[in-house]
N, C-alpha and C positions, 0 to 999 in steps of 0.2 A: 315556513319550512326552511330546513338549513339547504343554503344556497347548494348547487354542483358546481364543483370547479371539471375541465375537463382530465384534470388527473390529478393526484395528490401524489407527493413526492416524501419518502420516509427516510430521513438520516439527511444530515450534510456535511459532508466531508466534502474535498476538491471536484469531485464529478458531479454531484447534484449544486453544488454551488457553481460550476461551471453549466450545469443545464436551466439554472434560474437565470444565470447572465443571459445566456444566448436567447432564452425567451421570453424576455423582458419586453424588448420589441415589438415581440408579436401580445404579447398582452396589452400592453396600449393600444393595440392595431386592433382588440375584438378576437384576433384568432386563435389564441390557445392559453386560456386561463389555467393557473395552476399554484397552488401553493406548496411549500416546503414545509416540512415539521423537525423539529430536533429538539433531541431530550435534554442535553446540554443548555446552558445560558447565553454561551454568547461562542462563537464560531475558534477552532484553536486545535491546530494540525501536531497532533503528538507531540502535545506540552514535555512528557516526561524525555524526549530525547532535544530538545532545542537547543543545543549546545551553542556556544557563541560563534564559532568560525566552523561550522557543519554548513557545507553547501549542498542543493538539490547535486544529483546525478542524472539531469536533464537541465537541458537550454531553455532559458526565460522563453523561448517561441512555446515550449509545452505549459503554457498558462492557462485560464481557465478559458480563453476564446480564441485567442489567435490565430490557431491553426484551422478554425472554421470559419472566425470571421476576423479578418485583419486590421479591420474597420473599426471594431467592436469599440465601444467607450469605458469596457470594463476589461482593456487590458494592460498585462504588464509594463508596459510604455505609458501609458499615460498616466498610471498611478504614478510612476516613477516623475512624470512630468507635473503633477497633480501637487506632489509633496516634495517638489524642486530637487531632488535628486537623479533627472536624469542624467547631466551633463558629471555627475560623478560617477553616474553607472558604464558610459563610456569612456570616460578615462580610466576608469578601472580595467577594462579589456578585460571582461573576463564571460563568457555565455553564461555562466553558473550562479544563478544569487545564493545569497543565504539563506540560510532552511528560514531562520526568523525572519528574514526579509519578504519570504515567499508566503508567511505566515500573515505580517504585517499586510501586505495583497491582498490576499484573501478578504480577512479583516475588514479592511479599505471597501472592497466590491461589498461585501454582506452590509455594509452600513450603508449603502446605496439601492438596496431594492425593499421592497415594501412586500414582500411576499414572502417572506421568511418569518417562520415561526418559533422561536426558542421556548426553554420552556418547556417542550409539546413531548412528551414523552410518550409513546405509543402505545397503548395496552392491549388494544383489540380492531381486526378488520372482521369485517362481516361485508356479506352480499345481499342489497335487500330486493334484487332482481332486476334491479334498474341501473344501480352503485354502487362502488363500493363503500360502507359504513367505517370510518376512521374515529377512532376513540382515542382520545390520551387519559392519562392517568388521573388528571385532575376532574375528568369526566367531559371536555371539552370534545365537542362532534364537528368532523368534517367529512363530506360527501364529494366523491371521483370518478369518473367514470372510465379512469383507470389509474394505477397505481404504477410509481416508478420507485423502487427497493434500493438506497445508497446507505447501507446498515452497516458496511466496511467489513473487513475480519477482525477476529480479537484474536489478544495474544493465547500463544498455547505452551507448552511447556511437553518434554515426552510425562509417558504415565511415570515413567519411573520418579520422577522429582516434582512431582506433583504432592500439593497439603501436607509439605514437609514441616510446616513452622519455623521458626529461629528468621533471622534477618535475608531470609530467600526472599528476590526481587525479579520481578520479569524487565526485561531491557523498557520496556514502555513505561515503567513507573521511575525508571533510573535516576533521572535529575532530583524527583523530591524524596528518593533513599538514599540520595551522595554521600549527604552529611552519617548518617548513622554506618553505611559500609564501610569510611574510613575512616571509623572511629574502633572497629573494629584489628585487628592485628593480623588479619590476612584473605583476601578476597580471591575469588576464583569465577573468571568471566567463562560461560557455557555457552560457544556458538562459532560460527564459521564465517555471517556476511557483512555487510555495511555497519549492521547497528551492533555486534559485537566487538570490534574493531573500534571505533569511536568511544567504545564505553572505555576497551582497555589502552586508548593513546591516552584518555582523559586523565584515568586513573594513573596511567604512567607520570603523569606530569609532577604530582606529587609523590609517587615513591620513592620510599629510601630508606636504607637500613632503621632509619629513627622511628619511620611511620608503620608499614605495613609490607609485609611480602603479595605479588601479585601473581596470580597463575591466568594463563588464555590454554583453554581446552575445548579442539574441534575434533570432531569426525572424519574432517576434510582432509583427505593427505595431503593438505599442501593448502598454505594458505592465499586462496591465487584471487587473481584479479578479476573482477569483470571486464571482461570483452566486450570493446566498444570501436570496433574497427567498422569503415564503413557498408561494405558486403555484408557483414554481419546488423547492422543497422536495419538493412534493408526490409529484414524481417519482421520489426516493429512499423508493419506494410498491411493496409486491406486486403492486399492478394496473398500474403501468409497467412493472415487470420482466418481467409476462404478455405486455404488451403489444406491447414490445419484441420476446420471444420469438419472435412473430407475424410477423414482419418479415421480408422475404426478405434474406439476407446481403447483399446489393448495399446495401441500404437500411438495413439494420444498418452498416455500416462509413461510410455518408455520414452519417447522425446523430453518430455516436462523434467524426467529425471536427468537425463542425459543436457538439457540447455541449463543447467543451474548456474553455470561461468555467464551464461546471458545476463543473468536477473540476481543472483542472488548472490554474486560474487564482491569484493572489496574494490574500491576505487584506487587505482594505481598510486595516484598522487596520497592515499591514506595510508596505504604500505607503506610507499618512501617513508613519510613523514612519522611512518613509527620504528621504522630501523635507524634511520637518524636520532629520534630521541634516543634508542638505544646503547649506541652510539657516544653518544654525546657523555649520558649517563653512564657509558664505559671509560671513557675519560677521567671522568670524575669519580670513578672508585667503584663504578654498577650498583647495580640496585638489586634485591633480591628476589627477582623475577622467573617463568618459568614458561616458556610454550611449549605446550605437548599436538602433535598433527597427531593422525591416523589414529585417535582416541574418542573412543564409546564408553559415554557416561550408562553403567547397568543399573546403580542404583544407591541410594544416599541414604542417609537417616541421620535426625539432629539429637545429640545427647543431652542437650540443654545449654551446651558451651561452644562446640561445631560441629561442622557435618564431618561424618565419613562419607568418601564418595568412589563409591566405585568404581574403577575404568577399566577396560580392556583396548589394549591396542591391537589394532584387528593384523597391522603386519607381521608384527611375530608372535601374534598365536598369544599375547603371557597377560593374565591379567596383577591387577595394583592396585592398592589406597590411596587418597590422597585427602590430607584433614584440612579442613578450614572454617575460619568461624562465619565468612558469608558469603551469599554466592549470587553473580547474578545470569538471569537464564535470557541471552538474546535469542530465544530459539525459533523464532519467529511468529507469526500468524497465521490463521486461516477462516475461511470465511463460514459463516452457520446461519442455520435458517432458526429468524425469531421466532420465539413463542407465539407473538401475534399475530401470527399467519396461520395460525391449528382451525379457526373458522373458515378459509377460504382452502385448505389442503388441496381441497378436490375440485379445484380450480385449475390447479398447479399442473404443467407435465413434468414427470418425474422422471429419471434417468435408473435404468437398471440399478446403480449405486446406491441409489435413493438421496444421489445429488438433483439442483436443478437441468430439466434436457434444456438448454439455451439453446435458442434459436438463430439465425443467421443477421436477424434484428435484435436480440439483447431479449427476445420475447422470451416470458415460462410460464404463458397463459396469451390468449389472442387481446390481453386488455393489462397485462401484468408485464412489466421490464426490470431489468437486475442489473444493476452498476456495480462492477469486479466482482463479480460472482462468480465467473466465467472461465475459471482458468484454465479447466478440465474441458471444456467444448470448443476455448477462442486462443488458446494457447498462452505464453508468459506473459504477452501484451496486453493483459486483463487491466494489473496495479497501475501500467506504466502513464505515468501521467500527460506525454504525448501524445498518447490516442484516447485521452478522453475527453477534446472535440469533436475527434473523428465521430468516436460513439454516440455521443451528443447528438449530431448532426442523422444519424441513421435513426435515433430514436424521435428526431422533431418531424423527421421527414413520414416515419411509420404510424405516427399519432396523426399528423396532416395530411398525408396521401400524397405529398410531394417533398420535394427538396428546397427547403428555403436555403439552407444552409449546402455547396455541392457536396455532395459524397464520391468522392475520388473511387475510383474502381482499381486505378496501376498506378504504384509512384516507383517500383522495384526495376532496374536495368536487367536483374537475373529470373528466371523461370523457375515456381514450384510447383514439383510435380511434371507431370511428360506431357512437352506439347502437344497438339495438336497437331501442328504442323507434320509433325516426326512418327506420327502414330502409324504401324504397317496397315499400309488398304489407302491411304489418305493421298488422295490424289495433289 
């Protein structure tokens, strides 16, 4: 009979690869067996954006254990000491590795645990009343007796520029379309945050009259920074996550629009460093470039040679054309529930939305967990790769019945929500 593991783990990205570290431990200990499955070959954090000098927008402490267990032998410090690179990582002064560097980590740690399954592409979960039944494609069976969901989001694109054809690329396949977008005679970057931005400093590097004309068009009024002041920090906290929680969805979903400068905003030093090229390339005769803010792409279509793409700028009311021969859409991601979860549905609890209702534990079944699933129930600290120890550590402690790992209750100096203290009647 195929063995039970005590839970099977789908997808590995940074969180489930960060929850195989931390229970590495305890699986040589006998206490909490678990495998990983991943459809992929071998472990590799958004190949298509890896740019050379792209750094994480989180400090090497948001590694895949650190901030649950400091000790850990699978973290950022000691790979770095591992592959004689740390005494460079400090003189370099800098909290920020590189995206590839953070990749290389990763990497590093998955070639160090024996519970990681590549390969394992998921086809189907079933319930046979005891466990859950995990099937890959290859027809490969593994048996849990409960499941942890680290399936990530995939890229989306709005409906409007959606199975355009012609050389339309989403920002995630970016790197391996570089070559064919600037061979093209004019490109046009579609998005407002981190991974738009990065495509169009990239792209900037080589423009110029001789190569291509480059356009950036957001929605954004204004192409602003992420907010990383410490107050503001505070909030990537267990006690906002709680707090959050507490919220009626109505008001959960007007915060998430309203914090987008939190999460989904440019990294200050990436601005500088693209008005400087700007800059520079003014000097030297400009380049024929275009940024439009306060603009809504309505809709495109490819003639066979470029798009026309439709905009309206929402400030004054006027809509415009703008042609190009390719485009690419940094418009982000979102998270979706796999197909092979249609056998266990009714497992599930389900959120008026007919989102997952997440739980205060990551739970969406009393036996079932979900890594960044969570945005719409645990707030923008879903992605963020600082609290996915913390998460970790809630989910090792809810599968054990205790805390191996502590779960912090307050790290915040400021109050969300009306104390207690303050409340009228309250002695």
């Amino acid at each position: 009979m195929t063995h039970t593991h005590d839970f099977v783990a789908v997808g590995l990205g940074p969180f489930n690869l960060g929850l195989a570290c931390l229970t590495e431990p305890l699986r040589q200990s006998g206490e909490l067996d678990g495998v990983f499955l991943e459809a992929r070959d071998r472990f590799d954090w958004h190949p298509g954006m890896m740019l050379d000098d792209a750094t994480l927008q989180v400090p090497f402490l948001a590694d895949l254990v650190t901030m649950a267990d400091p000790t850990s032998p699978y973290s950022f410090l000691n790979y770095l000491k591992e592959t004689g690179r740390l005494y460079s990582f400090y003189i370099r002064e800098s909290f920020y590795p590189l995206r590839a560097e953070y990749n290389q980590y990763c990497q590093w740690a998955a070639d160090r645990l024996s519970t990681l399954r590549f390969g394992a592409a998921v086809s189907s979960v079933e319930h046979d009343g005891s466990a859950y039944v995990v099937t890959t494609s290859s027809g490969e069976v593994f048996r849990g007796r409960r499941l942890v969901l680290g399936v990530g989001a995939e890229p989306v694109a709005p409906e409007c520029l959606r199975g355009l054809g012609g050389p339309a690329c989403h920002s995630a396949a970016y790197l391996q379309t570089k070559s064919a977008l600037q061979e093209t005679r004019s490109i046009t970057v579609v998005g407002s945050g981190q991974s738009a931005a990065e495509v169009y400093a990239d792209l900037l590097a080589d423009c110029s009259p001789d190569t291509y004309e480059l356009n950036w068009v957001t929605r954004s009024p204004r192409f602003f920074p992420m907010e990383y002041t410490k107050l503001t920090l505070e909030m990537t906290s267990p006690e906002y996550t709680s707090y959050f929680q507490g919220l009626t969805p109505e008001t959960r979903a007007g915060l998430l629009r309203e914090q987008r400068s939190l999460y989904k905003g440019i990294s200050s030093d990436t601005i500088n460093a693209i008005f400087d090229a700007l800059y520079t390339k003014q000097v030297h005769g400009g380049v024929p470039t275009t940024l439009l803010t306060s603009t809504a792409v309505t809709g495109a279509a490819w003639d066979g040679s470029a798009y026309d793409v439709d905009l309206h700028h929402t400030e004054v009311d006027e809509s415009f054309r703008l042609r190009t021969e390719s485009l690419v859409l940094a418009t982000g991601y979102a998270p979706k529930v796999p197909a092979f979860l249609d056998g266990v549905r009714d497992r599930i609890t389900w959120g008026e939305d007919g989102r997952y209702a997440v739980s205060p534990t990551y739970a969406i079944a009393p036996d079932i967990y979900v890594q960044n699933g969570e945005e719409h129930t645990h707030g923008f600290v879903a992605p963020d790769l600082g609290m996915g120890a913390y998460r970790n550590s809630v989910l090792i402690a809810a599968m054990l019945g205790r805390e191996v790992y502590a779960v912090e209750k307050r790290i915040a100096f400021q109050e969300f929500g009306v104390p207690d203290r303050f409340r009228v009647g309250t002695a």
